[in-house]
PDBQT receptor file of N, H, CA, C and O in Angstrom, charges set to zero:
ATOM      1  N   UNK A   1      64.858 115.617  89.735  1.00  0.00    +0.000 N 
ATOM      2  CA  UNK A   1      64.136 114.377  89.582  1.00  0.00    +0.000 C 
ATOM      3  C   UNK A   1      63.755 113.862  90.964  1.00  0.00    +0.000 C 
ATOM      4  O   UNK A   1      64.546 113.823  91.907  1.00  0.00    +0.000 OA
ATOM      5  N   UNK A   2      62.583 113.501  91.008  1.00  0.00    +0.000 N 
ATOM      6  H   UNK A   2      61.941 113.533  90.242  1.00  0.00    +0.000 HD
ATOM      7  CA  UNK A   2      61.952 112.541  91.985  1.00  0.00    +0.000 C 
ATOM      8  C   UNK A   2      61.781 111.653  92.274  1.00  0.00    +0.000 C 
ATOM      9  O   UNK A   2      61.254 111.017  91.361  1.00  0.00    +0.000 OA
ATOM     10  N   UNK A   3      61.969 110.891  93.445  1.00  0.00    +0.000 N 
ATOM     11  H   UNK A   3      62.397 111.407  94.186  1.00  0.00    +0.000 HD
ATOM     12  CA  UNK A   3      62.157 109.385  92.882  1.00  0.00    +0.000 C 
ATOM     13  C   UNK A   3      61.661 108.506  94.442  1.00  0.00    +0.000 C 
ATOM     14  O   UNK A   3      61.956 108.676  95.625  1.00  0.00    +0.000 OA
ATOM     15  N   UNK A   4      60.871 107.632  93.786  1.00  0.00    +0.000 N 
ATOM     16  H   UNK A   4      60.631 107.495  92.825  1.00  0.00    +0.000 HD
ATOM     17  CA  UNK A   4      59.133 106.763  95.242  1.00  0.00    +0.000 C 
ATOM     18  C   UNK A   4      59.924 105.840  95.031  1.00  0.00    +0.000 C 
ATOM     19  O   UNK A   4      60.187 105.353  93.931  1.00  0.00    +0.000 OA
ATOM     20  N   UNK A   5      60.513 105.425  96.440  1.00  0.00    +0.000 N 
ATOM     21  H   UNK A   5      60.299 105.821  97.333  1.00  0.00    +0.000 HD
ATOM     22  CA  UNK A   5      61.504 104.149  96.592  1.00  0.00    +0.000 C 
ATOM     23  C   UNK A   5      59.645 102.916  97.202  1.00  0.00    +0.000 C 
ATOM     24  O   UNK A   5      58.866 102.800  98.148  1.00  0.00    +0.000 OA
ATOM     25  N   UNK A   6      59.878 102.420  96.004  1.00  0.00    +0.000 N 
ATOM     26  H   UNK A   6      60.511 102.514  95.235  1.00  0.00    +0.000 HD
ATOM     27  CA  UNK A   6      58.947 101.287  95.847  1.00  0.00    +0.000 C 
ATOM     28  C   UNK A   6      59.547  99.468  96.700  1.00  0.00    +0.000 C 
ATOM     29  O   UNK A   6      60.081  98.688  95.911  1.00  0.00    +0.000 OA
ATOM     30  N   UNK A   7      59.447  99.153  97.697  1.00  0.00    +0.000 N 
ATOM     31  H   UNK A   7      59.014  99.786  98.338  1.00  0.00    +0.000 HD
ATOM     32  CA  UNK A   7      59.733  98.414  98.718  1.00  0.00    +0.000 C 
ATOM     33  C   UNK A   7      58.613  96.915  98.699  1.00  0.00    +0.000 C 
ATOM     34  O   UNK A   7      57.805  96.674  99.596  1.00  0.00    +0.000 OA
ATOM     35  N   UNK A   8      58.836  96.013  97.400  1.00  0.00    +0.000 N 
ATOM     36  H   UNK A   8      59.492  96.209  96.672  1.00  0.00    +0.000 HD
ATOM     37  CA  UNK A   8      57.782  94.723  97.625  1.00  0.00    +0.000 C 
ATOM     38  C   UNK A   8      57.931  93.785  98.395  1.00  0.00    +0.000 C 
ATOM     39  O   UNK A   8      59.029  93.236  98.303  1.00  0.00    +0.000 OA
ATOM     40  N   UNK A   9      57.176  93.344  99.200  1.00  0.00    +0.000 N 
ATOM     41  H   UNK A   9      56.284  93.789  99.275  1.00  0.00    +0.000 HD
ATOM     42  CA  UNK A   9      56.784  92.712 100.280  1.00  0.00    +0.000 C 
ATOM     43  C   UNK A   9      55.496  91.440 100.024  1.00  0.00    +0.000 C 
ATOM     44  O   UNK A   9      54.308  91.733 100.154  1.00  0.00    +0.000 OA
ATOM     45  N   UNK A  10      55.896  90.213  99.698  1.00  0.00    +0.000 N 
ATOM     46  H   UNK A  10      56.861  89.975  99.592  1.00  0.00    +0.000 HD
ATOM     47  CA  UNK A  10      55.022  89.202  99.915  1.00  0.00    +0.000 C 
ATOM     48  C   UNK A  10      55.369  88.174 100.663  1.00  0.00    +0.000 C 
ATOM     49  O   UNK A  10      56.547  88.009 100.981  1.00  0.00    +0.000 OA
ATOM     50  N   UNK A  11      54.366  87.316 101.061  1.00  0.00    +0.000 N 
ATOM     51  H   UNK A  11      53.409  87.450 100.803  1.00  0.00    +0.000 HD
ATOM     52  CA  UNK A  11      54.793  86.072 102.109  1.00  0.00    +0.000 C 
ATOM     53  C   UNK A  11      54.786  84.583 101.522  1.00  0.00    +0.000 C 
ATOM     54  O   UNK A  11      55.094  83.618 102.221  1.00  0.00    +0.000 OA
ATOM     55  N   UNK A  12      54.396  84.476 100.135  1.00  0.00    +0.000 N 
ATOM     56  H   UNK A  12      54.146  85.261  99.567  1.00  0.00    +0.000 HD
ATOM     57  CA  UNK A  12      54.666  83.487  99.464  1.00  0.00    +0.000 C 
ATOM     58  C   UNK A  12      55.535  82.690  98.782  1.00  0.00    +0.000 C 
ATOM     59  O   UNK A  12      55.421  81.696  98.065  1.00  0.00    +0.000 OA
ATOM     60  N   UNK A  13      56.475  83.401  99.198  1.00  0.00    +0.000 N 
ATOM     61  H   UNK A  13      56.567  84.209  99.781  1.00  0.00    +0.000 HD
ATOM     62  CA  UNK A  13      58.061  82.632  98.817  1.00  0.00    +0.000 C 
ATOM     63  C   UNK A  13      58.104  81.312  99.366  1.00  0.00    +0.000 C 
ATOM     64  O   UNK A  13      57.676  80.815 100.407  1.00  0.00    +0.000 OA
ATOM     65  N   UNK A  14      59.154  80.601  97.733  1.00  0.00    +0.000 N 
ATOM     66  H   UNK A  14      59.501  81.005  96.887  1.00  0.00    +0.000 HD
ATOM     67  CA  UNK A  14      59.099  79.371  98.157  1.00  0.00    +0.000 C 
ATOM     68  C   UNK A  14      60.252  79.008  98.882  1.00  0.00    +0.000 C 
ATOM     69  O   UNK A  14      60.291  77.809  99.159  1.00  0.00    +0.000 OA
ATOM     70  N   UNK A  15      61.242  79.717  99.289  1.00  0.00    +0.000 N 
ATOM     71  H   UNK A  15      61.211  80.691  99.065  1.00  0.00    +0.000 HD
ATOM     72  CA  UNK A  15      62.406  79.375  99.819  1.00  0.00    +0.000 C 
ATOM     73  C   UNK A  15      62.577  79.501 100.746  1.00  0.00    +0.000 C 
ATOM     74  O   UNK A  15      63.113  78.629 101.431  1.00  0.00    +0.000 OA
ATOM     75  N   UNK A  16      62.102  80.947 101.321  1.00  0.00    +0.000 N 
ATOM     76  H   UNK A  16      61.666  81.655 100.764  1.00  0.00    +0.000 HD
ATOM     77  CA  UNK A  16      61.843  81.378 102.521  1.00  0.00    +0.000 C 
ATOM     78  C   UNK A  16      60.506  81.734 103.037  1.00  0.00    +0.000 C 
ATOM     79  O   UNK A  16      60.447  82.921 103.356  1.00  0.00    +0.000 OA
ATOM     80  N   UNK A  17      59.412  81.068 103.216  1.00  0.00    +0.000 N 
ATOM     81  H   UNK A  17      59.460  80.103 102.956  1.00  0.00    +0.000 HD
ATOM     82  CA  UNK A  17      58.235  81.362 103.454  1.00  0.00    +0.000 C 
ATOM     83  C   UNK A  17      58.124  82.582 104.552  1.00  0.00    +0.000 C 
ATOM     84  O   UNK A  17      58.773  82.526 105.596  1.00  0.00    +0.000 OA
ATOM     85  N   UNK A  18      57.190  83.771 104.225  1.00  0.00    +0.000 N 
ATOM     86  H   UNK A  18      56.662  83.816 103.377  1.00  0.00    +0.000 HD
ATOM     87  CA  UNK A  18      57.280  84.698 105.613  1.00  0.00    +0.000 C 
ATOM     88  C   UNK A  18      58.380  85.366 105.508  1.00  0.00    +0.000 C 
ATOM     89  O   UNK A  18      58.624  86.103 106.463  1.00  0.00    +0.000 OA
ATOM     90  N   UNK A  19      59.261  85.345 104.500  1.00  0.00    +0.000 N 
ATOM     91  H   UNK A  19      59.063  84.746 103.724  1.00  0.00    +0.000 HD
ATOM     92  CA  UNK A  19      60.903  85.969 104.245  1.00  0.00    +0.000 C 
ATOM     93  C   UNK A  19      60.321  87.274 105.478  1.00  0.00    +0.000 C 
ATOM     94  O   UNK A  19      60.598  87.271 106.677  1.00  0.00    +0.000 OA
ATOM     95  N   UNK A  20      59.504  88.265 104.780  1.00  0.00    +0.000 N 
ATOM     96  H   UNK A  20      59.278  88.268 103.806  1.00  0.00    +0.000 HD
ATOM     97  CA  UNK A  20      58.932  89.787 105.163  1.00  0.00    +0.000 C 
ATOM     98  C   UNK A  20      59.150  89.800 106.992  1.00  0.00    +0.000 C 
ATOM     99  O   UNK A  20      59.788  90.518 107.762  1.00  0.00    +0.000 OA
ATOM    100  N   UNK A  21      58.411  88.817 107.127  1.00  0.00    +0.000 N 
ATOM    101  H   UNK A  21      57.893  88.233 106.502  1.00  0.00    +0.000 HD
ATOM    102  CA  UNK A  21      58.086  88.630 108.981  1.00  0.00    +0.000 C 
ATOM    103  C   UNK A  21      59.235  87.850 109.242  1.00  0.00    +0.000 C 
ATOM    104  O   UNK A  21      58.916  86.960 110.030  1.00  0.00    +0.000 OA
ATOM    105  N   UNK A  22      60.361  87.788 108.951  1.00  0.00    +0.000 N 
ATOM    106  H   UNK A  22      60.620  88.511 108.311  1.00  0.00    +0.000 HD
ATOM    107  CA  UNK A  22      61.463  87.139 109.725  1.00  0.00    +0.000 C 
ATOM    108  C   UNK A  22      61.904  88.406 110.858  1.00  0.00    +0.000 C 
ATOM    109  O   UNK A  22      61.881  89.634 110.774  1.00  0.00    +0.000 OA
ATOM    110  N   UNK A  23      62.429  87.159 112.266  1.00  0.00    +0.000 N 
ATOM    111  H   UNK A  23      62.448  86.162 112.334  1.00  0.00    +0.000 HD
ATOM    112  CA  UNK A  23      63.140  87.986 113.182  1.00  0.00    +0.000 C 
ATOM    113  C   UNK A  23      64.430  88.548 112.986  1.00  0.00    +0.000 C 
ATOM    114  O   UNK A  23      64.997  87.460 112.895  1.00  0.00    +0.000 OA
ATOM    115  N   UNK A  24      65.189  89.226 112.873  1.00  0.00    +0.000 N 
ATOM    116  H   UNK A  24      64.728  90.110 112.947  1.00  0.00    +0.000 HD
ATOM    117  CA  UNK A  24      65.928  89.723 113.132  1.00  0.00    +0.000 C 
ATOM    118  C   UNK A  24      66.427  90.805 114.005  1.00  0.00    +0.000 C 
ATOM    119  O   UNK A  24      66.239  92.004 113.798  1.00  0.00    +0.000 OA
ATOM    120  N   UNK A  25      66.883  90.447 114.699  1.00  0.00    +0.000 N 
ATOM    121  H   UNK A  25      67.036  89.473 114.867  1.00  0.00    +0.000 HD
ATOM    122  CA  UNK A  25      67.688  91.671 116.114  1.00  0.00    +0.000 C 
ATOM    123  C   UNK A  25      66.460  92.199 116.571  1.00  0.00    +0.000 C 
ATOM    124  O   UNK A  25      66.378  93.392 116.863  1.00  0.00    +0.000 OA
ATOM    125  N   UNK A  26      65.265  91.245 116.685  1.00  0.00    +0.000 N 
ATOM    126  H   UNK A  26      65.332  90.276 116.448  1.00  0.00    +0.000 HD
ATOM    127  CA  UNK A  26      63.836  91.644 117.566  1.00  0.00    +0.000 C 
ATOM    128  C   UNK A  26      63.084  92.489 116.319  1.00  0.00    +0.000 C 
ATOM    129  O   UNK A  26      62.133  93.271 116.329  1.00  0.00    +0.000 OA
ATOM    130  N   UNK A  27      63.646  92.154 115.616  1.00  0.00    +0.000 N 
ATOM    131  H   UNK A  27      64.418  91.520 115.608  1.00  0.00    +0.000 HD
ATOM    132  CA  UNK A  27      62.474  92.813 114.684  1.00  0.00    +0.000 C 
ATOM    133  C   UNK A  27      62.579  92.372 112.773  1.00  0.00    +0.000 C 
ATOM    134  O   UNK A  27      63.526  92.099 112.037  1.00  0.00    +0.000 OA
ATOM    135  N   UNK A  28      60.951  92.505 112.541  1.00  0.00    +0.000 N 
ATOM    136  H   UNK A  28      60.181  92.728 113.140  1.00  0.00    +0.000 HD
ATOM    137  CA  UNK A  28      60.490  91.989 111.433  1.00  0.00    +0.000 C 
ATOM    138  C   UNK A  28      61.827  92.580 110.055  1.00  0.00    +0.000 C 
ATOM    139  O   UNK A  28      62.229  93.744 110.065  1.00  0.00    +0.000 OA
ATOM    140  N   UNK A  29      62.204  91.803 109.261  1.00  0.00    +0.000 N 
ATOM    141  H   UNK A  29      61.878  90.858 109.253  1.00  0.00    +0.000 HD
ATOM    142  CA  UNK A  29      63.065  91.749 108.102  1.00  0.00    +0.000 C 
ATOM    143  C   UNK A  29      62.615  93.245 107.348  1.00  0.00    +0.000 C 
ATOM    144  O   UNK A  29      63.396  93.999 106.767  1.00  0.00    +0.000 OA
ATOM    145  N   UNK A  30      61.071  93.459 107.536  1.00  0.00    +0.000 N 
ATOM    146  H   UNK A  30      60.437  92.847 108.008  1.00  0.00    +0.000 HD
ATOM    147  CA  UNK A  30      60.420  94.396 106.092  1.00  0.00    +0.000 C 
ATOM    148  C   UNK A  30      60.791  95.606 106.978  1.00  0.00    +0.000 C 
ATOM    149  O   UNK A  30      60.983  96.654 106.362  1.00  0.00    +0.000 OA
ATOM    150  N   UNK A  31      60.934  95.637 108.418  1.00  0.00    +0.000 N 
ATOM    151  H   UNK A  31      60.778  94.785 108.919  1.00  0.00    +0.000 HD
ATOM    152  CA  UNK A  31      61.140  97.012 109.333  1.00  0.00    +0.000 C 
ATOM    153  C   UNK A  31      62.753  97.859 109.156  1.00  0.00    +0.000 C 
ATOM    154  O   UNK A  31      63.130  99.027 109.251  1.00  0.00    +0.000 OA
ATOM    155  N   UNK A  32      63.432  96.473 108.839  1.00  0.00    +0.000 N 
ATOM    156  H   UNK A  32      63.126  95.524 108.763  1.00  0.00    +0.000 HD
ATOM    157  CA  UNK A  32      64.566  97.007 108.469  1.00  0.00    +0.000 C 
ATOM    158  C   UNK A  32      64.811  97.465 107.151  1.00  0.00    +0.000 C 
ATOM    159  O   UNK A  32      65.543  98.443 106.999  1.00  0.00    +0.000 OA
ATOM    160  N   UNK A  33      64.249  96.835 106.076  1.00  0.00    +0.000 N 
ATOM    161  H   UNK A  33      63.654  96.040 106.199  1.00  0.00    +0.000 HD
ATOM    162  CA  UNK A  33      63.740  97.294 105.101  1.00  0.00    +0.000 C 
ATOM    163  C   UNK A  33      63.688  98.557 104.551  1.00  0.00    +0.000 C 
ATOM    164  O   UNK A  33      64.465  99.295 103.944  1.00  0.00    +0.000 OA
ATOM    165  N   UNK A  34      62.484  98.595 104.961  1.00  0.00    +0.000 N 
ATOM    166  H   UNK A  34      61.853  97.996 105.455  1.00  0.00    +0.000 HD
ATOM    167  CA  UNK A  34      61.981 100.263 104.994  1.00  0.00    +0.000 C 
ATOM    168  C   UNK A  34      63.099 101.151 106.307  1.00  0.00    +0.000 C 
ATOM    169  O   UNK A  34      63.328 102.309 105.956  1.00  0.00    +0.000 OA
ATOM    170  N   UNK A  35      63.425 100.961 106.974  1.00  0.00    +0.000 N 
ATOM    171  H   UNK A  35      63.238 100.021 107.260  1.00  0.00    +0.000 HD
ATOM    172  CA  UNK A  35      64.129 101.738 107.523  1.00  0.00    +0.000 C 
ATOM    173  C   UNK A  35      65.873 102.595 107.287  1.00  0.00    +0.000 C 
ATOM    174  O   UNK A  35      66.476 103.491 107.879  1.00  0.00    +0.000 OA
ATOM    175  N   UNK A  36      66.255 101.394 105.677  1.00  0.00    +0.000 N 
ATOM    176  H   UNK A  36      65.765 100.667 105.196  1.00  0.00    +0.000 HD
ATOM    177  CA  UNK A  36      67.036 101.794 104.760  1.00  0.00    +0.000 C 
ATOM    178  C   UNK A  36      66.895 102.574 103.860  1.00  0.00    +0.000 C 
ATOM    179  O   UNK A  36      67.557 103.611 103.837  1.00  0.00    +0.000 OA
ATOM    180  N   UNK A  37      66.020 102.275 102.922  1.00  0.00    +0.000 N 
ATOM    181  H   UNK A  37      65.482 101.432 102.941  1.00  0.00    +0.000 HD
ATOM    182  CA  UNK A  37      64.791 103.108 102.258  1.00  0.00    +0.000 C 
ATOM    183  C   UNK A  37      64.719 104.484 102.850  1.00  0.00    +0.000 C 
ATOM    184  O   UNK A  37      65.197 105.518 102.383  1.00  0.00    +0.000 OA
ATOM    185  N   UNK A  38      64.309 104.386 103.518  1.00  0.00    +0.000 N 
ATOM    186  H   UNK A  38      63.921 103.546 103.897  1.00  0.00    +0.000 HD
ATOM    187  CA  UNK A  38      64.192 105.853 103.970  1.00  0.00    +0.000 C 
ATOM    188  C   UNK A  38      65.515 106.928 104.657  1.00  0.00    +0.000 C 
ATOM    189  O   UNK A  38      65.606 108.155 104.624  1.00  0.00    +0.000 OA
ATOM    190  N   UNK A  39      66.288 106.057 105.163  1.00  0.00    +0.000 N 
ATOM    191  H   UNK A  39      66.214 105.060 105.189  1.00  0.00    +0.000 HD
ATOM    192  CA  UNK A  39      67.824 106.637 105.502  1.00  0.00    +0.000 C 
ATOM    193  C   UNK A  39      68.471 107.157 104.103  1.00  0.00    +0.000 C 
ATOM    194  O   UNK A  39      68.890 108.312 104.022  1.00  0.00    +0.000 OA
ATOM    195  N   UNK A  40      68.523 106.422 103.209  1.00  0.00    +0.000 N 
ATOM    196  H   UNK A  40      68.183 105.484 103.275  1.00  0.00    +0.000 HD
ATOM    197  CA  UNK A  40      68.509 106.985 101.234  1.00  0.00    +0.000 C 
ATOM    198  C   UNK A  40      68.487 108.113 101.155  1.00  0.00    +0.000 C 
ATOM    199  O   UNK A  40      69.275 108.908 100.642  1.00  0.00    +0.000 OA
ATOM    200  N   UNK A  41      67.020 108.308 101.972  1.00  0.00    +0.000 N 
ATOM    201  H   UNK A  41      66.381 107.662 102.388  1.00  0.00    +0.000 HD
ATOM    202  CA  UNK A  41      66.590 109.870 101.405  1.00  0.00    +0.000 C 
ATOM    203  C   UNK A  41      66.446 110.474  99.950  1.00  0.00    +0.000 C 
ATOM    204  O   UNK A  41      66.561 111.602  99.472  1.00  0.00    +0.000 OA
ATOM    205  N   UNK A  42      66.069 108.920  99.348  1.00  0.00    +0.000 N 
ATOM    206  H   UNK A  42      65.975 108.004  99.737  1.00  0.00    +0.000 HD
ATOM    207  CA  UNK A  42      65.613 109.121  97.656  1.00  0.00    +0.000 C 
ATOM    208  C   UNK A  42      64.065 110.054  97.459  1.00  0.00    +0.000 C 
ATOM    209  O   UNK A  42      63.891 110.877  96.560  1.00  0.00    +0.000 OA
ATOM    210  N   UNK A  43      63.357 109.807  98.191  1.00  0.00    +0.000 N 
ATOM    211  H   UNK A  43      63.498 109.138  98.922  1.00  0.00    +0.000 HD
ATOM    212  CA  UNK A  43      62.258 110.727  98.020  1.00  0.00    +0.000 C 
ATOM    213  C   UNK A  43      61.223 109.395  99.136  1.00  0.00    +0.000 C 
ATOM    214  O   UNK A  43      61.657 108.579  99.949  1.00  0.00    +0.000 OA
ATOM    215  N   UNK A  44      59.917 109.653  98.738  1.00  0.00    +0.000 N 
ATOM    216  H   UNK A  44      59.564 110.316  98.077  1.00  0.00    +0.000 HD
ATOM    217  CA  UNK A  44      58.820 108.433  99.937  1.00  0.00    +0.000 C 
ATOM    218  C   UNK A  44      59.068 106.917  99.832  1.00  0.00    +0.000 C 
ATOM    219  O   UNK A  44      59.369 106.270  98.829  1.00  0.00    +0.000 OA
ATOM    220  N   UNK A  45      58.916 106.591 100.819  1.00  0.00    +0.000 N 
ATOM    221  H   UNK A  45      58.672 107.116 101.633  1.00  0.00    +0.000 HD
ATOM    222  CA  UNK A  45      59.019 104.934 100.714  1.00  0.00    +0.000 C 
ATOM    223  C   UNK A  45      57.201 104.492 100.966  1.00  0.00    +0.000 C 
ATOM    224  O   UNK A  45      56.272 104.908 101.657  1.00  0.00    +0.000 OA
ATOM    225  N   UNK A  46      57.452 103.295  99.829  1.00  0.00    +0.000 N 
ATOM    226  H   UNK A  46      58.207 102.956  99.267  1.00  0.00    +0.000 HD
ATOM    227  CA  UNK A  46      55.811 103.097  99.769  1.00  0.00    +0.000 C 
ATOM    228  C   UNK A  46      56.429 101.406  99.813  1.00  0.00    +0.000 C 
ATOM    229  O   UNK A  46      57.419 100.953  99.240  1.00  0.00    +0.000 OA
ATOM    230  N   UNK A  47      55.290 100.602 100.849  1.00  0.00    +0.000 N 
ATOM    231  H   UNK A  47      54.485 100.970 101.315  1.00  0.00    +0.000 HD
ATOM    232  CA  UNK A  47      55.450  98.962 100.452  1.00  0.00    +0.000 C 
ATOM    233  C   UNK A  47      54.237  98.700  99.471  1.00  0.00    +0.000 C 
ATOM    234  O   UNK A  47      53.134  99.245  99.500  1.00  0.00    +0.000 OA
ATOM    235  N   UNK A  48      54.607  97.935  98.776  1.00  0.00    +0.000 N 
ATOM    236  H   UNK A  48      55.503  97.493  98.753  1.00  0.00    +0.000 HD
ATOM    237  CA  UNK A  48      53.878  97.155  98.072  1.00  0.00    +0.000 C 
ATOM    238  C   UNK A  48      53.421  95.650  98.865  1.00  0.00    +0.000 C 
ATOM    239  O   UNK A  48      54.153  94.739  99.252  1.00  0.00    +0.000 OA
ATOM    240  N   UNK A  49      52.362  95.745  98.916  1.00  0.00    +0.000 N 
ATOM    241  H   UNK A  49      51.767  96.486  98.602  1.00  0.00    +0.000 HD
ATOM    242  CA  UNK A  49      52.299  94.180  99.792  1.00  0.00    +0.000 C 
ATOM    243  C   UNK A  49      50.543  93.515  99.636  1.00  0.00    +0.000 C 
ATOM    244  O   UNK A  49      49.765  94.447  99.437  1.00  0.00    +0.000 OA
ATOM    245  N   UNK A  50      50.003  92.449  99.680  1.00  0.00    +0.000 N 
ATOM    246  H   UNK A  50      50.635  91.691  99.842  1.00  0.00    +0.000 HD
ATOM    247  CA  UNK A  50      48.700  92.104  99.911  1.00  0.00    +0.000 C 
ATOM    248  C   UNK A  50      48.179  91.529 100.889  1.00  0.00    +0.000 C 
ATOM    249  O   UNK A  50      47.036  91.073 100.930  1.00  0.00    +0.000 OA
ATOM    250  N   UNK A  51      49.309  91.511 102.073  1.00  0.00    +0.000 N 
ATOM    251  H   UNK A  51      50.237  91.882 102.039  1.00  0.00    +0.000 HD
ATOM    252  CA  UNK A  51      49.237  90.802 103.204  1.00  0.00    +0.000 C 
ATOM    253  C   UNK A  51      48.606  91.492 104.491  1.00  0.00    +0.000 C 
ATOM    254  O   UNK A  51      49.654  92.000 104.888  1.00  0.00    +0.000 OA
ATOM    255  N   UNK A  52      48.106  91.698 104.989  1.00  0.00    +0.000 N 
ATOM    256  H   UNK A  52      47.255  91.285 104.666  1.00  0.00    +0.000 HD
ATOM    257  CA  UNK A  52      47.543  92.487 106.601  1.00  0.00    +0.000 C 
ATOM    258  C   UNK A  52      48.737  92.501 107.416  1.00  0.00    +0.000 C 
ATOM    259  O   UNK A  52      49.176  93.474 108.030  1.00  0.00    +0.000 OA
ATOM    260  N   UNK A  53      49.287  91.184 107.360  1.00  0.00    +0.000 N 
ATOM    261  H   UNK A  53      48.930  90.394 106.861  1.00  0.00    +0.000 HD
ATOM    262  CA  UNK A  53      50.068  90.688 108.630  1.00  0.00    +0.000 C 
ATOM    263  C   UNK A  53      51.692  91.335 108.252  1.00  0.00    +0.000 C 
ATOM    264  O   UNK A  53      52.607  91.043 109.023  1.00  0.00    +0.000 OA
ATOM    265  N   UNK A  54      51.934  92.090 107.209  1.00  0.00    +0.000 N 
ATOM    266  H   UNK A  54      51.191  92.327 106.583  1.00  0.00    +0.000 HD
ATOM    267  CA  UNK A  54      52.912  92.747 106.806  1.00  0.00    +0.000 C 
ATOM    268  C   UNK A  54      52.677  94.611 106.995  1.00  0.00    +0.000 C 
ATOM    269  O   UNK A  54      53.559  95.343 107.444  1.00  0.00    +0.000 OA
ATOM    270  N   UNK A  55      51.511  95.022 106.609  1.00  0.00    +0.000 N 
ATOM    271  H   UNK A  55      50.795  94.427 106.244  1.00  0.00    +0.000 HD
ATOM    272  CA  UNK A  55      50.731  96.368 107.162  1.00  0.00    +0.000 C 
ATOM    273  C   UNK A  55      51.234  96.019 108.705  1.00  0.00    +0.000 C 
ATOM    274  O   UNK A  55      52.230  96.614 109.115  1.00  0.00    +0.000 OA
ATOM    275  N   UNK A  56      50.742  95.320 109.335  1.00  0.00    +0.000 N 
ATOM    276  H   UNK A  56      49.932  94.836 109.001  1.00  0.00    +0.000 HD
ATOM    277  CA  UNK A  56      50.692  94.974 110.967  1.00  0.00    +0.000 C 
ATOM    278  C   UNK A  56      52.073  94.826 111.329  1.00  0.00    +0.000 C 
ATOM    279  O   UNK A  56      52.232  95.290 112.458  1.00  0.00    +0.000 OA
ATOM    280  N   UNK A  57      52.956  94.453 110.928  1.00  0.00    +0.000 N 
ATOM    281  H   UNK A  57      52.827  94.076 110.011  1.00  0.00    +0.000 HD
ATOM    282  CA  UNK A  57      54.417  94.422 111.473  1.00  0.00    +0.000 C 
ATOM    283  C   UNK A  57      55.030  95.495 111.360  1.00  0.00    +0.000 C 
ATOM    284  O   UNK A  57      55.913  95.733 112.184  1.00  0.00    +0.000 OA
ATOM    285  N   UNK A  58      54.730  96.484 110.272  1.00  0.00    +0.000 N 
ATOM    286  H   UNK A  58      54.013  96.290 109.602  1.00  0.00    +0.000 HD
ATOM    287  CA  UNK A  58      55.552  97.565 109.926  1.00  0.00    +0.000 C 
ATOM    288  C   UNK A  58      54.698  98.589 110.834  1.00  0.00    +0.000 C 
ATOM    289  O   UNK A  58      55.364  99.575 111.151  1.00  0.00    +0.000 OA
ATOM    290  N   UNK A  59      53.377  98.584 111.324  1.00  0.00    +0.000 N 
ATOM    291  H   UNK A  59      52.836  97.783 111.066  1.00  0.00    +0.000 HD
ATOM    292  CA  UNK A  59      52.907  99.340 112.713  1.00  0.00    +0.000 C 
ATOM    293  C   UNK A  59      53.386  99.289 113.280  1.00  0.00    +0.000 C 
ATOM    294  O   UNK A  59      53.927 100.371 113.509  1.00  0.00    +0.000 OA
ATOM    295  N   UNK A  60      53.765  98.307 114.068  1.00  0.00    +0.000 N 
ATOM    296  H   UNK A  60      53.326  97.428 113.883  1.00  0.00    +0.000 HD
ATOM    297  CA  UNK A  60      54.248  98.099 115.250  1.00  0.00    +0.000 C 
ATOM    298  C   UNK A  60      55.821  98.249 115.460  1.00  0.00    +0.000 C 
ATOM    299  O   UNK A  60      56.238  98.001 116.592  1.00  0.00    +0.000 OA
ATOM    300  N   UNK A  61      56.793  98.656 114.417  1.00  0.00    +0.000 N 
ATOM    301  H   UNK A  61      56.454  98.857 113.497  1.00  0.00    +0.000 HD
ATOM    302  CA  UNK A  61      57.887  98.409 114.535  1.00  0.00    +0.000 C 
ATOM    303  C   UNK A  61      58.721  99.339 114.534  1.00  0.00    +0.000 C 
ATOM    304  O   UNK A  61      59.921  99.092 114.662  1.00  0.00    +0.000 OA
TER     305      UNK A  61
């Protein structure tokens, strides 16, 4: 069995606005994220997201 570790990512939360783009230890919340995700080694990590500025953090990170 195969299995697409699916990773959602939006910035419209009402509790934590930007939850995705928070700092942590110099880097964005969604970088660490995906960087679990993929340590798993369940099969691809894909984000789900509609934001640019979430594409753009996980470039750079």
């Amino acid at each position: 069995m195969t299995f697409i570790v699916l990773v959602p990512a939006r910035l419209a939360s009402t509790r934590l606005p930007n939850k995705p783009l928070a700092d942590i230890a110099g880097r964005p919340m969604i970088a660490h994220v995906v960087e679990r995700a993929l340590a798993a080694e369940l099969g691809p990590v894909a984000v789900a997201t509609d934001d640019r500025r979430i594409v753009e953090a996980l470039g750079s990170s």
